[in-house]
C-alpha positions, 0 to 999 in steps of 0.5 A: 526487481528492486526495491528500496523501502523508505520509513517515512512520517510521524506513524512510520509508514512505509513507502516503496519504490519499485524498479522493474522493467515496467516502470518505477512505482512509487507506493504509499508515498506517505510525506516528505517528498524531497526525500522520496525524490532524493532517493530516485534521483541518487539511483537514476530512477525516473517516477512513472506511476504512483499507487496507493494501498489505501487512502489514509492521510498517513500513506499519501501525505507526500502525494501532491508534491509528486510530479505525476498527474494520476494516482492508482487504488481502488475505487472503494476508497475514491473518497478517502482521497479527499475526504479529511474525516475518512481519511483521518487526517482531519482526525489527526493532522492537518486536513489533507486533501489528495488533487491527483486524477485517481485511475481505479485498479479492479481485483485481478488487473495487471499493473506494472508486473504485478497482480492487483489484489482487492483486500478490505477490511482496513479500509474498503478499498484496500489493495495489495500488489504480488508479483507471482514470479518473483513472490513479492507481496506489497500488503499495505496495512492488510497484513503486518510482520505478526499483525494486521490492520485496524478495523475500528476506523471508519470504513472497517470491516472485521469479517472482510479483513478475515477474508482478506488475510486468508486470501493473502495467506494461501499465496506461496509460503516462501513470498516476501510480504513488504507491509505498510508498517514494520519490517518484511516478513513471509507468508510462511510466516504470517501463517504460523503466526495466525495459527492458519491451517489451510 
């Protein structure tokens, strides 16, 4: 698996684009297209699928200008997608609007190699992706390096996004974990950090 991690917009959102067998994955694709797809095409990749972690206007900005028809996340956050107040563009930006065909993942589904799993609390259809074979956690906004998301915002939950973190943190201790913000961190990591004991 390869993976080239672009920093993108004014809230520094981290986008994904995932190499593998199965495709190439584009996650979060937070704004600037051209970028996105200048990244591909200097590598050789062909886009196959794009997937949201959730659907804050600040991780799917560069969506509509991507040349897929559908876009993956779960259905807990159908409405974000286009809804400018619960996505918090209307909030914050422009009004943005998502007109991609959403294709719901459930918790436990394969997808392109990996597993998807269902972590709200930031928003409530939050989704992680992890790849038991090769350890790589892709966390959105679940879990930062010694953070983790909001819950103040609409949709928030405090005790699911406990429930979350604690999920996440009895994968592998050695597993990557690529955050929607911020640099790379470890489980491992993110267990001293939280003081968790299991």
């Amino acid at each position: 698996m390869q993976v080239v991690r672009l920093e993108l917009g004014a809230l520094s959102t981290n986008c994904y684009l995932v190499h593998r067998e199965q495709g190439t994955l584009a996650i979060d694709p937070a704004a600037d297209a051209g970028v996105i797809l200048d990244a591909l095409d200097a590598r050789g990749w062909a886009l196959d699928a794009v997937l949201l972690t959730h659907a804050h206007f600040d991780h799917m900005l560069a969506l509509n200008d991507l040349p897929v028809e559908k876009v993956y996340l779960h259905r807990g956050d159908e409405a974000l997608l286009r809804d400018p107040m619960r996505n918090l563009s209307g909030l914050w930006s422009e009004p943005y609007v998502a007109d991609k065909q959403p294709v719901f993942l459930e918790d436990g589904q394969e997808f392109m190699g990996f597993e998807a799993l269902h972590t709200p609390g930031h928003t409530p259809g939050g989704l992680c992706l992890y790849d038991w074979k090769e350890k790589e956690l892709f966390s959105g906004d679940t879990m930062f390096q010694g953070s983790y998301g909001r819950t103040d915002f609409p949709g928030g939950d405090v005790q699911a996004l406990r429930e979350s973190l604690m999920r996440l943190l009895g994968l592998p201790g050695d597993s990557r974990v690529h955050p929607g913000h911020g640099v790379e961190t470890t489980i491992e990591a993110e267990r001293r950090t939280l003081g968790w004991r299991g």
